[in-house]
N, C-alpha and C positions, 0 to 999 in steps of 0.2 A: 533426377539431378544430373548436369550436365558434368558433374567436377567429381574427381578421384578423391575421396577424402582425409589421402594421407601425402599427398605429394609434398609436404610440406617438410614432412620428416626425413626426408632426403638429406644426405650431407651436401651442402653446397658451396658458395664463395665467401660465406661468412663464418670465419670457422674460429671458434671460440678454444680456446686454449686456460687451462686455470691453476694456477700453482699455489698451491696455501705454504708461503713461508713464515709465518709468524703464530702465534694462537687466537690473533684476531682476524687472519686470513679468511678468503673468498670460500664460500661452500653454494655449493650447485647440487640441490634434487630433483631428482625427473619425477615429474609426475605423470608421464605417459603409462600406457598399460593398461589395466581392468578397472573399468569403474561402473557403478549399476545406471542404467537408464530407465526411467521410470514415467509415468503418466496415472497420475490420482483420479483422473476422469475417466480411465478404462480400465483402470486396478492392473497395469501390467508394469512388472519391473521382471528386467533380464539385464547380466549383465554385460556390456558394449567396452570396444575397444575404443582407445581415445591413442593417437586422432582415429576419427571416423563419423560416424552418424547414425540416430536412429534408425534409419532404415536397414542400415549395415547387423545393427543389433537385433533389429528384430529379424533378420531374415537369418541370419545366423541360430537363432535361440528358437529357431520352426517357429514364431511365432505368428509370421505372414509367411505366405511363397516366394520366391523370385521376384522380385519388379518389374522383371523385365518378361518376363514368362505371360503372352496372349494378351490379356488384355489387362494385363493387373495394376500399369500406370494408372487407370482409372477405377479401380476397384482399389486401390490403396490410397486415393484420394485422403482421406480422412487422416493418414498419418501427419501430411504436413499442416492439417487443421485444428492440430490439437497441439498441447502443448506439453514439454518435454523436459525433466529434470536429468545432468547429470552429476551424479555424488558418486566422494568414494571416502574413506580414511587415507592420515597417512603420519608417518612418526619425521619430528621435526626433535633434533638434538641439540645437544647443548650451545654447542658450539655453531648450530645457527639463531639462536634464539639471542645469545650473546653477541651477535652483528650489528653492528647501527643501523642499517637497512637493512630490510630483507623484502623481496622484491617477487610477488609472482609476476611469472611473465609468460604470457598466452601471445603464442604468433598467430595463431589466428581462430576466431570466436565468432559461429556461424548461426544468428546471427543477433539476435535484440534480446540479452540475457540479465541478470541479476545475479550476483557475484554473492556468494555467503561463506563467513567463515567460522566454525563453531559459531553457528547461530547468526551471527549477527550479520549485517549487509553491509560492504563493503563497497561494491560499486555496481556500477551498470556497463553494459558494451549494445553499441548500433551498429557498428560497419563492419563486415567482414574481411575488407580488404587492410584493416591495421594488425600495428600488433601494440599491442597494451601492457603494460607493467606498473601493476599495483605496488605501493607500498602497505604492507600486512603488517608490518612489526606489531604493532598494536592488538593483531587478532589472534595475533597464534601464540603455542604453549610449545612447554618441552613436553615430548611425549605424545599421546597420541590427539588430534585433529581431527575435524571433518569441513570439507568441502562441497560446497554448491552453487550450480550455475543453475539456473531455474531459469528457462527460455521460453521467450512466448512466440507463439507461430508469427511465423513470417506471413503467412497469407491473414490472421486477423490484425497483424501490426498494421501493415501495410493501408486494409481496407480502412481500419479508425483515422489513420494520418490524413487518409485522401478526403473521407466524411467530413473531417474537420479543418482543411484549409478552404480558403478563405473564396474558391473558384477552381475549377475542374482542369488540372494538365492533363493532358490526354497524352499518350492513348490509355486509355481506363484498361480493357480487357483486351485479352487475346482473341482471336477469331474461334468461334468454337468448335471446328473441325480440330483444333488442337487438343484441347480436354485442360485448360490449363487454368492459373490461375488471375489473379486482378492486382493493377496496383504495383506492380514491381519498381517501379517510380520514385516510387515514396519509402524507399528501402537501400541502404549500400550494400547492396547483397547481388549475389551472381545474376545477372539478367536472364538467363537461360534456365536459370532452375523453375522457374514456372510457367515452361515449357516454349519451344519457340515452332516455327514451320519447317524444320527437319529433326524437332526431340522430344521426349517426354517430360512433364510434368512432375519435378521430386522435389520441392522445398525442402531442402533440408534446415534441422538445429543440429548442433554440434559441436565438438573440439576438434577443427580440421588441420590443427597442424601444431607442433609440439610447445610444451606446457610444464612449467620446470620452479622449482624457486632458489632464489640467489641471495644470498645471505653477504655483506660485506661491511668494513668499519671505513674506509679510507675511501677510494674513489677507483672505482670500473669502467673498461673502455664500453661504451654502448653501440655505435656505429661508426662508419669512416667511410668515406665517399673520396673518390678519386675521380678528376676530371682528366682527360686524360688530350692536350694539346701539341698542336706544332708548337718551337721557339722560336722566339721572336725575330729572329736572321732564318724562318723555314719556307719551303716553298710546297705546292704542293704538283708539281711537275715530278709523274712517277717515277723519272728515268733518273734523278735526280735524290726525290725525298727531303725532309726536312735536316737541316743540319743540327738541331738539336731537338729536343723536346720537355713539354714542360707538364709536369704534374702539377695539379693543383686538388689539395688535400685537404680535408676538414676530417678532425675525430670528436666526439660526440660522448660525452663522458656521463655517470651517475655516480652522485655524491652520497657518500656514507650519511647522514645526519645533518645537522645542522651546524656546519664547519668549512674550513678548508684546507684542504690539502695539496702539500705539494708533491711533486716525483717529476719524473724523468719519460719523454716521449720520443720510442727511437723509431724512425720510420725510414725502410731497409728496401732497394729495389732487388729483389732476387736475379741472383747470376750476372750482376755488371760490378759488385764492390759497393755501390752506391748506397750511402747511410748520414742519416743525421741523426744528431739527439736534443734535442731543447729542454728546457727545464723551465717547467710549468706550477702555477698554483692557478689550483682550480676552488671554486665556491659553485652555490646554488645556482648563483644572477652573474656565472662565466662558466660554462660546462662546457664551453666547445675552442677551439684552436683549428686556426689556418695557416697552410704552409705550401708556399710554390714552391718544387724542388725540380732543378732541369737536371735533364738526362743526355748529358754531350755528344756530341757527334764519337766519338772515342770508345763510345759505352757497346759501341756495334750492337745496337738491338735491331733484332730484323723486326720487317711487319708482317703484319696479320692481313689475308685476303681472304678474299669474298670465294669460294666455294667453287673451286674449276680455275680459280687463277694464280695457287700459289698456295703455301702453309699460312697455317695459323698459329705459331707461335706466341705462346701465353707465358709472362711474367709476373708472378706472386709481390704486390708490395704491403709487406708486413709491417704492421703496425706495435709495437709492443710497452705501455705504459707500468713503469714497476715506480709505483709510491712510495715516497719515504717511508712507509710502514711496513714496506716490503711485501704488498701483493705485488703481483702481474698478472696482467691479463692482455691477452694478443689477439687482435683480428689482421684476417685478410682479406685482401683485394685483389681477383686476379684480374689483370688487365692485357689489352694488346695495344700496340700500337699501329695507329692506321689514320689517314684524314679522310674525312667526308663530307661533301659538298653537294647540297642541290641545287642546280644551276638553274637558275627562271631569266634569260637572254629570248630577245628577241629575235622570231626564229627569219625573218629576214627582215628586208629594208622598208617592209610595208608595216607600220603598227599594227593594223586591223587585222594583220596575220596572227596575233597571241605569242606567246611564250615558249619557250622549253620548259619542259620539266624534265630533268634526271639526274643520275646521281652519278658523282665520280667519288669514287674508291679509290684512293693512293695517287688523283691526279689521272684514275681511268674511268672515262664513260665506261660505267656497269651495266647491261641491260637486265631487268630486276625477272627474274621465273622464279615461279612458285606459286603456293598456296594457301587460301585464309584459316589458320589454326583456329581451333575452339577445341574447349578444353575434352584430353584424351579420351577419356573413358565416360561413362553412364554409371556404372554401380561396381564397382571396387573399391573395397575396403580402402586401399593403397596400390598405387601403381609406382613398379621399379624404375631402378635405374635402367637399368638390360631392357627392362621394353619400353623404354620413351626413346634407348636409344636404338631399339630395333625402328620404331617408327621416324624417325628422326632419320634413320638410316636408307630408308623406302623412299623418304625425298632428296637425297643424293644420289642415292641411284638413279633416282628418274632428274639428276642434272639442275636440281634445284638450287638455288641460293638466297632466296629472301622465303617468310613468312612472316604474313600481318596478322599480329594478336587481336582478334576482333576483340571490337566494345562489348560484346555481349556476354562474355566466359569472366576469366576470372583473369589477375594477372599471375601468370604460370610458378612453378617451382623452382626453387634454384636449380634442381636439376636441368631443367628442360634447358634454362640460359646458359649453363653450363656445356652443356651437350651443343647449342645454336655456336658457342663461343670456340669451340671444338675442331666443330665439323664447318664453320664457315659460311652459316646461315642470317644473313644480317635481319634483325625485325623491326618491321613496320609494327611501331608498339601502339595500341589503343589506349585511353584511357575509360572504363570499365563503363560508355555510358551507351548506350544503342536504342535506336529507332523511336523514341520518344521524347518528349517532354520534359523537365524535371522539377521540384518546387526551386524559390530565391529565395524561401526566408532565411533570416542569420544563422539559424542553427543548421540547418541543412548545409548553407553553406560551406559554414564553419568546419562540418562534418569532411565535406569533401575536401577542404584545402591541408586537415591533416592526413586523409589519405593519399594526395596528391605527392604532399612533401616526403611522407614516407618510401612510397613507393619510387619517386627518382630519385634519391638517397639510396634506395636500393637497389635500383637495377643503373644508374649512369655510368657507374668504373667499365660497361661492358661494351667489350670492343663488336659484339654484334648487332648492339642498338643501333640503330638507324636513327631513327624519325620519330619523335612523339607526334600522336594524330590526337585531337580532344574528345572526339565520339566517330561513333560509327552512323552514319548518313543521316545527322539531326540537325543541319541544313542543308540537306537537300528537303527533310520532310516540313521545315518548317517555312515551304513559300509551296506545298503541293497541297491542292486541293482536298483532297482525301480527308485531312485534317480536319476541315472543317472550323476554320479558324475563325472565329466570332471577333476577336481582339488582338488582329496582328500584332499591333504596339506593345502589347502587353506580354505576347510570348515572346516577339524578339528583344523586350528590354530581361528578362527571364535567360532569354539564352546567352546574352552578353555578362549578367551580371556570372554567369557561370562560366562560362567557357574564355572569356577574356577577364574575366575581373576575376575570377578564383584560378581557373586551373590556370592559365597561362600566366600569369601573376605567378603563381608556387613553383611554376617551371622554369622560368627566366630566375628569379630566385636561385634557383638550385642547380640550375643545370643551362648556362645562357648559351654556350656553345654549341649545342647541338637544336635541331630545326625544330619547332613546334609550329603544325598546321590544324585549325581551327577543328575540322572534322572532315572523315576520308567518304564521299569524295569531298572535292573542294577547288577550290580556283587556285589554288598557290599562293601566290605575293598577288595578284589579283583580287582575290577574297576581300582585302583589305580595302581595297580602291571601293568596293561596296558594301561596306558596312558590314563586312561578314559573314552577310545572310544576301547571297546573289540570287537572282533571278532565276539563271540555270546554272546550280552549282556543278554539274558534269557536262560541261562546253569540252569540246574538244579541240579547243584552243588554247588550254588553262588546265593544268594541274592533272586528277588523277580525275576516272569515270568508273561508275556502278552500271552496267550492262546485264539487266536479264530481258528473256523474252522467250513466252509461253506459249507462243504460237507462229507456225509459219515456218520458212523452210531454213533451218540451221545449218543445211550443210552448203551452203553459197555464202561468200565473201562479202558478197551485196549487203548481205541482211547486219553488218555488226561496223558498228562504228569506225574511225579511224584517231584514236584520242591521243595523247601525249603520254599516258598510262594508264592501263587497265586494270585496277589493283580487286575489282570481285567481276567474274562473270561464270557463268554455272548452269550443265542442265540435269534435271534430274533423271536416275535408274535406280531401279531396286537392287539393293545387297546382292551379295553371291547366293545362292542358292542353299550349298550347303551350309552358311552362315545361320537360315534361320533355323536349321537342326535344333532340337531342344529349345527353342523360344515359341515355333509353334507344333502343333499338335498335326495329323497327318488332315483331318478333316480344314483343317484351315490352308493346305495348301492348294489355294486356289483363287484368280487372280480376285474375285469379286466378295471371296468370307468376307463376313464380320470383323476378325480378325486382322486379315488381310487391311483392309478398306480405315479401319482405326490404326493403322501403322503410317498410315499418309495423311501427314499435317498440313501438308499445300491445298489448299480449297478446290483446287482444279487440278490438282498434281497429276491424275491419272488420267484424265483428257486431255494435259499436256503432253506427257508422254505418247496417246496412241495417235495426236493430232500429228507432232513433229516424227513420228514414227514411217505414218502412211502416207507421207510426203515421199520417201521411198521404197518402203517394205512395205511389204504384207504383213499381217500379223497372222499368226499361226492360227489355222486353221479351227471352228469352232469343234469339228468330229472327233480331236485329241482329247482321247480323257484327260481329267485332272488328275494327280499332282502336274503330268508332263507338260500339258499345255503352260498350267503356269511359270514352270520353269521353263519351257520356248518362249513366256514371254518376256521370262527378266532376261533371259540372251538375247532377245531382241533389244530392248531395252536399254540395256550397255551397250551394243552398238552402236544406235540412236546416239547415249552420251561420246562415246567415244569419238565418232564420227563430230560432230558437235566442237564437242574439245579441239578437234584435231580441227576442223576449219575456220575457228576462229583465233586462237594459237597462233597459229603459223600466218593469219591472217596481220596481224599487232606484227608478228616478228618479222615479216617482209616489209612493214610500215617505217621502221627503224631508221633507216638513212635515207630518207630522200623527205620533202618541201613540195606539198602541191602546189599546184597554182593558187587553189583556193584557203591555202598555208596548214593544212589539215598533216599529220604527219610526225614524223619525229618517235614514233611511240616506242618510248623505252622501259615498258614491262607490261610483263603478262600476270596478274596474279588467282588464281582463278580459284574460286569457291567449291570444294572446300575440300582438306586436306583428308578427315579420317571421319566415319560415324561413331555415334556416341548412342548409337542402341541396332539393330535387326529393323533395316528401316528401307524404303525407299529416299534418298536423295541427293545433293552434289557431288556428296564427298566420291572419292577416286580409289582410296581404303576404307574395307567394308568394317564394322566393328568388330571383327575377329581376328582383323589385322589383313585378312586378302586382299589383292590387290584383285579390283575390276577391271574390265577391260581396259578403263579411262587410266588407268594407271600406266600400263602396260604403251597408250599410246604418249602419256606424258613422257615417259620415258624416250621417245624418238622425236614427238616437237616439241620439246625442251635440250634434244641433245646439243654440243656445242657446233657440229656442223649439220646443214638442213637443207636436204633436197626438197623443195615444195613447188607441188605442180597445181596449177586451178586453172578456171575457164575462164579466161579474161574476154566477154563478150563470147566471141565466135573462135577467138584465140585460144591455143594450148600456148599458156607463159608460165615458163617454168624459172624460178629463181633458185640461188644456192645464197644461204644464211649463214654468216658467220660469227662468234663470239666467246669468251674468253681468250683473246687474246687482245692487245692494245692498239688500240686503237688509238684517233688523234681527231678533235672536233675541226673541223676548217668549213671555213665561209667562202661561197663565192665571191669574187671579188667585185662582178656586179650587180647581183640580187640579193646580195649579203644572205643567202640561204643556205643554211646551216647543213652539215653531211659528218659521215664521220668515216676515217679513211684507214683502214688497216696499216700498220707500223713494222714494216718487214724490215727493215738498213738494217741488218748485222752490224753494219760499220756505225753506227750510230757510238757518240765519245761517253762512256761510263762514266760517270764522279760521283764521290762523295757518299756512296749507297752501299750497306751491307749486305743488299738484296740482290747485288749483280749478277748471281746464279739465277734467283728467280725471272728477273727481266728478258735474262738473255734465254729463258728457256721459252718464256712469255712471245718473244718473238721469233726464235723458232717456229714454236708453232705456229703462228701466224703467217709463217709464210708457205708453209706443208698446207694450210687450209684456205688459202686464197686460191691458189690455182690449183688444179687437175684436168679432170676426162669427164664431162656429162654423157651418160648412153640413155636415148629417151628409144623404145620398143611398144610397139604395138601390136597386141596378142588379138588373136581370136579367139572368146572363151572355150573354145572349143580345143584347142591344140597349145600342146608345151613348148613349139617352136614359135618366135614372133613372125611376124608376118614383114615387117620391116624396121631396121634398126638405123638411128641416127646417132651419128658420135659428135660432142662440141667440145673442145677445149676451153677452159677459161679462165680468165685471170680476173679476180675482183679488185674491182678501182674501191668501193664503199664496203659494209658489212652487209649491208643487203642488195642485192640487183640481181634482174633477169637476163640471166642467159642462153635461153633459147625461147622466141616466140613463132609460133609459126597458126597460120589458118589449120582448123582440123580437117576441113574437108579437103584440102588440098594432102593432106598430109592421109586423110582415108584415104585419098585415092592413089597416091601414092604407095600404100601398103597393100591394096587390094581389098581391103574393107567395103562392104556394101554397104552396112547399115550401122549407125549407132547403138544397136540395143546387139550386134556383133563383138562386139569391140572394145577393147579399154589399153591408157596406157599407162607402162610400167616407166619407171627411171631410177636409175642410181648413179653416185659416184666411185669413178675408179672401179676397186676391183666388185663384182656381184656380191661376193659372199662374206663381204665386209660389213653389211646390215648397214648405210648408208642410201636408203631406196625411199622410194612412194609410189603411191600411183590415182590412176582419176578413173572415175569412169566415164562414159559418152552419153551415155543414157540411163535414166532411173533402173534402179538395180530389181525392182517392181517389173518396169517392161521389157527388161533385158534376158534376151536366151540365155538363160544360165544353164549348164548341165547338171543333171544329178549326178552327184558325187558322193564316193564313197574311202573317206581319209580312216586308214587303220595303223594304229601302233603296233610296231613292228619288233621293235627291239626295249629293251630300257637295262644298262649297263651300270653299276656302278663305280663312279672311279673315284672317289673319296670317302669317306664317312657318311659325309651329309651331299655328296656330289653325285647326278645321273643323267646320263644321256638317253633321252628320247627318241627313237626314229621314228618317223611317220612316214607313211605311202599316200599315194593318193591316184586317184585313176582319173582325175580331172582337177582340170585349173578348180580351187577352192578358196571362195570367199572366207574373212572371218572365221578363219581354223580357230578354236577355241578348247584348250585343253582344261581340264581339272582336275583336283587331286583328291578329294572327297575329302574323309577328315584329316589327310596326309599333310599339315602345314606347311606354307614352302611357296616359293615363286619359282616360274618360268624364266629361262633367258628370253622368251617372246610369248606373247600370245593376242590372239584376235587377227591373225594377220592374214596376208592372200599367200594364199600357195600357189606356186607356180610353176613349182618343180615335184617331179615325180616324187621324189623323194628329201625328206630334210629332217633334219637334227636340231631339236633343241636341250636347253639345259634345263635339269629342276634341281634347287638349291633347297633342302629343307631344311625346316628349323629348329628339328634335334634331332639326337645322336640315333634312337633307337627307331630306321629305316631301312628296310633290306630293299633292294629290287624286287624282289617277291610282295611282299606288301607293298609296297609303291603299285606295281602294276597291280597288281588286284582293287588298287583306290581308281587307277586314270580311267578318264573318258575324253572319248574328242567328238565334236560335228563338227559341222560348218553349217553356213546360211540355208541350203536347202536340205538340209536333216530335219529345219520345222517344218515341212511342207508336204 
């Protein structure tokens, strides 16, 4: 199972409030807590935490092992093919049996179950992604109750739906290098849980998120959606701002019985004064009320930015309905204000050159970095708030500001949007559908359009959403061969009745203001001009692009597109080493176990790996015993990725401002697959499942920072560019190619109006003008020696956010330094001061053929200067590649790692992750190599 099974119990933006003033007043029981989990077909009943899941139960109650323990994804097979009761009792009082409704209400029911109440059958539930509330009055007693949800497997639901329609939607089954199961398709249930090509196989049943009954006579608020717009005299010029804004609010009511009721609807914007109250009657056939309410230029609400360019200032607008009978009942909305545009302009005077794609934020081109989210964890009961926000927190460090919820997980926690709304992380939001096919019949559909409505009802008030995307790459698969498409007509009239005739239908509906695109990638406003279903839906003249590639040299520029936006590209490394501590046994470590070999779901993942490997490395030596060898290989491995990351990264972020000839260009984001793993695994992700950061982390962190030295081989040239962004920028066209650039916004003197932000702005461009200009020093070392051999200094000033500022021939530049030979030689560069960590460097020749010395890096000191704070010293007696430290089971990141040494001596930080670390233990965990420690 790809999904945490309690994230849902989280407290989050919806936050229910309940005051019983009267004797007929509101009563809320939880029904979370212990309830038995059973199976009549294996004769096991233990009892399970709710929210959670079978597996959670049984692994708790010793009934199975670990899941995650060797090979037990597949040796636990059986659990998700059986099927699954959960029951428990519960006492129901007077005083709720005497309510006109009484209301169970399940947020989330995983997944195709049968609802009982003392006995009798109440309902049924199919989608995961709702949340349902039954009306019970009729079934329950005072006193004591019993409850059941009797669930049928998800893997036999599944295979009967697909037996029995009417013709085959593929894809039918997984690959079976996965271990997974069939049919996911034909399910509203997590796409990942039955397994994908970087996770295991865990269908779960269950109560995955909280479960309560509401008792009431008169009328309860049920939900409120806030849209949140510029006013109608607003502009979207940052420097400026809109001069008002306008709420646009719906509340969502439940009616006691069969009546109606009136009361009083006050809705309050917190910290500006701002309140109305209407006075409402509500019935069955009117439950719901709409109310634009503007928020004046007067109200001085500041805005909310994007992650590096300003706060994010969040304002609660409370909702509080009290009925003439005298309940109340309150929700919130917490909201930001912000505008956001996806610009699709022609990127010059040529049509044939294609579009722009990207997004401005507050009136600023945003260049979008980050990573594709899938859901946190593999098998936790529940995951906290503290660790969604420690990982949440891992991607600001490393300078992150967008993640795209893939189609394949689930739609996340209120926490996690909570924390995205926070920290300044805008999301590229999927709608839950990936890599497949789906049925059109009514029911199906039917199915999806209340998930649809619920789910942007629920997440639209939030100022981090971005972009509704409709699937994840199911038109790109549905014009690829693979497929195998017998009746094109027939699947692309399938995909339309879905993705335009339902979801986008339920989104325009509910949410018209903000972007919906068909499926990521896609053409943009192009998509449209074909029917939906393009030819090459990842053109790199059009909208966003899916970039992988398992073979061939990754660490040249050459090899990776130059698109409009790179929203998934990824290569795979094996986890951290100490990671699979306790997952595998000592006999399994080794690169070719049984074990080993069943953790890698890519068909070819491991000839990926050693193909794109010894394109420059060697792989270590076959005379190393195992466990060692295998762990020289996952350090190889991360390099590999990191390297990887790092030249294609920086490849997109130097593409930023400038209009080829052949109108290729413009590319304004990097989003790269994938953020965390979700078991002891080799694959994209950059965080291992125990939360460490891999090498790939550690380089996101410097090509994602907001300034960037990047140096690469342009032909026979060393062209070294400096990158710049969060700061503002300003789009301008030539005046005779009409090609589009974007120009750093440094005027101090630029005229302030109208704006509560004018602190922000003017610090916004500050910066921007400390980051335009300085000192480039480009140095070329001998690996052999800590002195360079020759040093170049360029001053620069940036006209654009990206250009080259120094290009020179190498060989003029060898011989200028004294360099004989390429496989001598590498060079270094930074800005401004050296030890400012503002650096990069290249090398001349494959690091395979190149004299490297053997080197020996030893930690020297380790001090500590905080609680959780140490400094590191390390020596070194030779220039050292990829210094790679670790902390063994010491939790905790680096201020660097994987990097070139180049100095005799240097200091890093390590930050752990709790209190009780001494220096002493710290050093008794480190270890360091470098590249020829495997050799």
């Amino acid at each position: 199972m790809c999904l945490l099974w309690n994230v849902g119990v989280l407290s989050g933006l919806l936050v229910v409030v309940i005051v019983n003033t009267s004797d007929a007043g509101i009563v809320q029981q939880d029904l979370t807590g212990m309830w038995t989990v059973s199976s009549d077909a294996r004769g096991i009943s233990v009892p399970g935490q709710v929210p959670g899941s079978m597996y959670t139960a049984l692994y708790y109650n010793n009934v199975t092992e670990d899941p995650l323990y060797r090979d037990n994804d597949v040796k636990l097979a059986w659990v998700g093919r059986e099927n699954w009761t959960y029951s428990r009792t519960f006492e129901v009082s007077n005083d709720m049996v005497q309510s006109q409704s009484i209301l169970l209400v399940a947020e989330g029911i995983d997944t195709v179950s049968t609802l009982f109440i003392n006995g009798q059958q109440v309902a049924t539930t199919n989608n995961m992604f709702l949340k349902y509330a039954f009306d019970v009055k009729r079934f329950v007693k005072p006193g004591n109750n019993s409850i059941r949800f009797s669930f049928q497997s998800a893997v036999d639901y599944s295979r009967k739906q697909a037996a029995n329609y009417p013709y085959d939607v593929p894809t039918d089954c997984p690959p079976a290098v996965q271990n997974g199961e069939c049919h996911i398709n034909f399910i509203r249930k997590e796409p990942c849980s039955f397994s994908w090509n970087w996770g295991p196989s865990f269908p779960t049943q269950g109560i995955w998120k909280p479960i309560y009954l509401e008792g009431f006579s008169s009328a309860i608020l049920d939900m409120a959606t806030v849209e949140v717009m510029p006013g109608a005299t607003g502009t979207d010029l940052f420097l400026q701002g809109p001069r008002s804004w306008l709420l646009r609010t719906k509340a969502y009511f439940n009616i006691g019985g069969d009546r109606s009721v009136s009361g009083q609807l006050q809705i309050a914007l917190a910290k500006t004064g701002i309140s109305e109250t209407h006075t409402l009657t509500l019935s069955a056939d009117r439950n719901w009320v709409e109310f634009d309410i503007v928020v004046p230029q007067s109200a001085n609400v500041k805005r909310w930015w994007p992650n590096g360019y300003g706060d994010q200032p969040l304002y609660d607008v409370i909702f509080t309905f009290t009925s003439n009978d005298g309940d109340v009942t309150t929700l919130t909305r917490r909201v930001g204000f912000r505008t956001v545009e996806l610009v699709e302009d022609p990127v010059s005077a040529d049509p044939e050159q294609g579009l722009t794609f990207y997004f401005r934020v507050n009136g600023l081109p945003v260049f979008m970095k980050g990573a594709n989210w899938v859901p946190a964890d593999s098998f936790q009961e529940r995951i906290t708030r503290d660790s969604l926000r420690a990982i949440l927190t891992h991607a600001t460090d490393a300078h992150m500001n967008c993640f795209r919820v893939w189609g394949g997980g689930v739609y996340e926690s209120e926490a996690f949007y909570d924390l995205a709304d926070e920290l300044g992380i805008l999301i590229y939001q999927d709608f839950m559908f990936s890599d497949s096919h789906y049925p059109s019949d009514p029911e199906f559909l039917d199915n999806v359009h209340r998930e649809v409505t619920y789910q942007v009802r629920q997440l639209m008030h939030r100022p981090s959403l971005l972009i509704w995307s409709g699937s994840n790459e199911n038109e790109k698969h549905l014009r690829e061969p693979k497929w195998n498409m017998q009746n094109f007509t027939l699947y692309y009239e399938d995909y339309i009745k879905l993705y335009i005739d339902t979801v986008r239908a339920a989104v325009w509906s509910e949410n018209p203001s903000r972007v919906y695109l068909v499926s990521s990638p896609s053409n943009g406003r192009e998509e449209a001009m074909e029917g939906y279903a393009a030819n090459n839906s990842e053109s790199e003249f059009f909208g966003d692009v899916h970039f992988y590639i398992e073979y061939g040299n990754v660490w040249i520029p050459e090899t990776f597109p130059i698109p409009r936006m790179a929203s998934e590209y990824g290569i795979i490394a094996w986890c951290n080493y100490d990671t699979l501590v306790g997952a595998f046994e000592a006999t399994d470590m080794a690169f070719n176990s049984s074990v080993a070999l069943g953790r890698q779901h890519y068909g070819y993942g491991n000839f990926a790996m050693i193909n794109q490997t010894t394109y420059h490395l060697d792989l270590p030596p076959r005379s190393r015993p195992e466990p060692q060898r295998f762990r020289d290989f996952i350090y190889i491995s991360q390099i590999n990725q990191a390297m990887a990351h790092k030249t294609q990264t920086e490849h997109y972020r130097r593409q930023q401002s400038a209009v080829r000839h052949d109108g290729r260009g413009l590319t304004m984001g990097a989003i790269y697959w994938m953020l965390k793993d979700i078991w002891q695994a080799p694959s994209r992700a950059s965080l291992d499942y125990s939360g460490r950061w891999k090498m790939m982390h550690y380089y996101a962190a410097r090509f994602f920072a907001p300034l960037l030295v990047s140096p690469y081989m342009d032909g026979s040239d060393v062209n070294i560019f400096v990158v710049v962004d969060q700061i503002p920028t300003m789009d301008v066209r030539d005046p005779d190619t009409q090609r589009l650039r974007f120009e750093p916004l440094t005027d101090l003197k630029v005229i302030m109006k109208d704006t509560a932000d004018k602190d922000t702005v003017l610090d916004l461009i500050s910066k921007g003008e400390r980051a335009t200009s300085g000192m480039l020093t480009v140095e070329m070392y001998s690996w052999h020696s800590f002195t360079p051999l020759r040093q170049w200094t360029v001053p620069y000033k940036l006209n654009t956010t990206a250009e080259s500022v120094f290009r020179q021939d190498v060989d003029s530049m060898m011989t200028e330094a004294g360099c004989t030979s390429s496989t001598e030689c590498f060079i270094y560069t930074f800005l401004g001061d050296p030890d400012d960590g503002i650096n990069n460097w290249i090398y001349l020749a494959e690091l395979k053929d190149s004299n490297l010395p053997s080197t020996t890096v030893t930690i020297t000191t380790v001090s500590q200067i905080s609680p959780r704070e140490f400094t590191i010293t390390l020596t070194t007696d030779a220039i050292a590649p990829f210094v790679w430290l670790e902390a063994g089971s010491m939790m905790g990141r680096f201020s660097d790692n994987g990097f070139l040494l180049v100095k005799m001596t240097f200091t890093v930080t390590f930050t752990a992750w709790r209190d009780d670390v001494d220096s002493h233990t710290l050093r008794s965990q480190l270890s360091v190599l470098s590249l020829m420690d495997v050799y």
